[in-house]
PAPASE-407491 format. One record per residue (C-alpha): residue in three letters; x, y, z. Coordinates in steps of 0.05 Angstrom, whole numbers, always signed. Layout:
<recs>
<rec vexpa="Ala" xx="X" yy="Y" zz="Z"/>
...
</recs>
This chain:
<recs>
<rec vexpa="Unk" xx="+0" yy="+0" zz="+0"/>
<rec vexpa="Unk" xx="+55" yy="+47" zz="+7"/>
<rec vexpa="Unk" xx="+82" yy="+38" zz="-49"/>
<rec vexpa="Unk" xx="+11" yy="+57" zz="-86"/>
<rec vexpa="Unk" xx="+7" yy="+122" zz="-45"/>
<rec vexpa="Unk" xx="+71" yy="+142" zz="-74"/>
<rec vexpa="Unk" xx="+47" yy="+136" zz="-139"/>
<rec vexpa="Unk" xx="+41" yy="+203" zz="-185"/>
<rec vexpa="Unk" xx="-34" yy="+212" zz="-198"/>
<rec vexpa="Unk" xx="-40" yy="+186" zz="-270"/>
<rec vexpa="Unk" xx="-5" yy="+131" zz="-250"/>
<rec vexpa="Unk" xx="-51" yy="+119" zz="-188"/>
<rec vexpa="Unk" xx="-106" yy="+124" zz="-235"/>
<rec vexpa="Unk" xx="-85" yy="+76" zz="-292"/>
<rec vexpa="Unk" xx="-68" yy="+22" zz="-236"/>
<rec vexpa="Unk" xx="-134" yy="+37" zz="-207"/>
<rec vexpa="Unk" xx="-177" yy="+27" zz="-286"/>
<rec vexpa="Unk" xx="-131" yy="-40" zz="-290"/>
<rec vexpa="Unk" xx="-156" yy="-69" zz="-236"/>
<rec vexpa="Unk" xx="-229" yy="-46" zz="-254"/>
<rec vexpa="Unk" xx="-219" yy="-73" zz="-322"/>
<rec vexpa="Unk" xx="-173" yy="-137" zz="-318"/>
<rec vexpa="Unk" xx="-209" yy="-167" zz="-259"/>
<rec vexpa="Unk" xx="-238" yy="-238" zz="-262"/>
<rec vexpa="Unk" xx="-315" yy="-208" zz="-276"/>
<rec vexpa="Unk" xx="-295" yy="-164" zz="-324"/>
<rec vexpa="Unk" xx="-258" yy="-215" zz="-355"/>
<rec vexpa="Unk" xx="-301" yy="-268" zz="-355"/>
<rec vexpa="Unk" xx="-367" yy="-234" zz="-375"/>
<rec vexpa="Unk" xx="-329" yy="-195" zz="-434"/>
<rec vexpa="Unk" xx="-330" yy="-125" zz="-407"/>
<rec vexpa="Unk" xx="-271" yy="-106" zz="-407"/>
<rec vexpa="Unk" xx="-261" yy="-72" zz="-481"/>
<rec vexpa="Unk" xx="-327" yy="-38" zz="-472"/>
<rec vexpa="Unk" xx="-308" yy="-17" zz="-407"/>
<rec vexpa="Unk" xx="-240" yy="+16" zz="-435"/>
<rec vexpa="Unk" xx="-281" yy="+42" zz="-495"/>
<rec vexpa="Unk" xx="-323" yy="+87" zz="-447"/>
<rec vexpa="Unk" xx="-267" yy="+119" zz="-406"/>
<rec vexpa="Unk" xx="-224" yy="+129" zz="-472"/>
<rec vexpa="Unk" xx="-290" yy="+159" zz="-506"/>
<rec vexpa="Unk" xx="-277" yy="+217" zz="-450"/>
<rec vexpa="Unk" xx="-200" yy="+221" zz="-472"/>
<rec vexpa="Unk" xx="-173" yy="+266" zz="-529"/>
<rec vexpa="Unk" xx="-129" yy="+230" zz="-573"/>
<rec vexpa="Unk" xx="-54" yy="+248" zz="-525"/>
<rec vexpa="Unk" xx="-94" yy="+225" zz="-465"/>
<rec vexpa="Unk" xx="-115" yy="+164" zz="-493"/>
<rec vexpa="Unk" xx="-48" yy="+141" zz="-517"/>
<rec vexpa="Unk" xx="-13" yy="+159" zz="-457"/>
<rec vexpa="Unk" xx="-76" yy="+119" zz="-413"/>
<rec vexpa="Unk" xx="-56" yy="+62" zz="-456"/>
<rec vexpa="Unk" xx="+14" yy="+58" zz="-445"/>
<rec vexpa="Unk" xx="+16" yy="+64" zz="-376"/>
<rec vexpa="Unk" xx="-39" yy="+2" zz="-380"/>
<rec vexpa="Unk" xx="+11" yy="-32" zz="-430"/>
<rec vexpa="Unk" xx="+62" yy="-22" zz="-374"/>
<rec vexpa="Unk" xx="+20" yy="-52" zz="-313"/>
<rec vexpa="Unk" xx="+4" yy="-104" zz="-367"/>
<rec vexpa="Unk" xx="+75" yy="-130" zz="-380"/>
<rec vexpa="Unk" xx="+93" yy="-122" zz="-306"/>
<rec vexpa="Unk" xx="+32" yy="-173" zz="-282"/>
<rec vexpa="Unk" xx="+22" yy="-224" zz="-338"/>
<rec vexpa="Unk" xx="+91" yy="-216" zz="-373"/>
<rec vexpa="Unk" xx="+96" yy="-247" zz="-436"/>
<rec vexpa="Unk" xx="+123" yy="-324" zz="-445"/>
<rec vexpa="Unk" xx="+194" yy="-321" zz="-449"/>
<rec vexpa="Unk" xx="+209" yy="-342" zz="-532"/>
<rec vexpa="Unk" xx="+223" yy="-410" zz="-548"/>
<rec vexpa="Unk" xx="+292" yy="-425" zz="-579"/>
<rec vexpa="Unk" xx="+299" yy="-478" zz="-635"/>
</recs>
């Protein structure tokens, strides 16, 4: 928890969406791109970009990709 209080507020807030929009119900019952289509609806085109990479970050950090397979 301290380490989320120390966040800077965009941060705080893109952390908070994530969990909002990757959690098991949201998931499971398929909400999740309409739920990120509504809050980017109320972005302007910067905003939106910058929302997604800091998502893309928390992303890569929680469910990091399968390491490549070498032949």
């Amino acid at each position: 928890m301290d380490a989320m209080n120390d966040l800077w507020p965009e941060n705080m807030a893109a952390w908070t969406l994530f969990h909002q929009v990757a959690c098991r119900f949201s998931v499971d019952f398929h909400a999740t791109p309409p739920m990120l289509a509504a809050v980017l609806r109320e972005c302007d085109a910067e905003e939106s970009l910058e929302l997604l990479q800091r998502l893309s970050v928390i992303y890569d950090t929680v469910y990091p990709p399968p390491p490549k397979k070498t032949n």
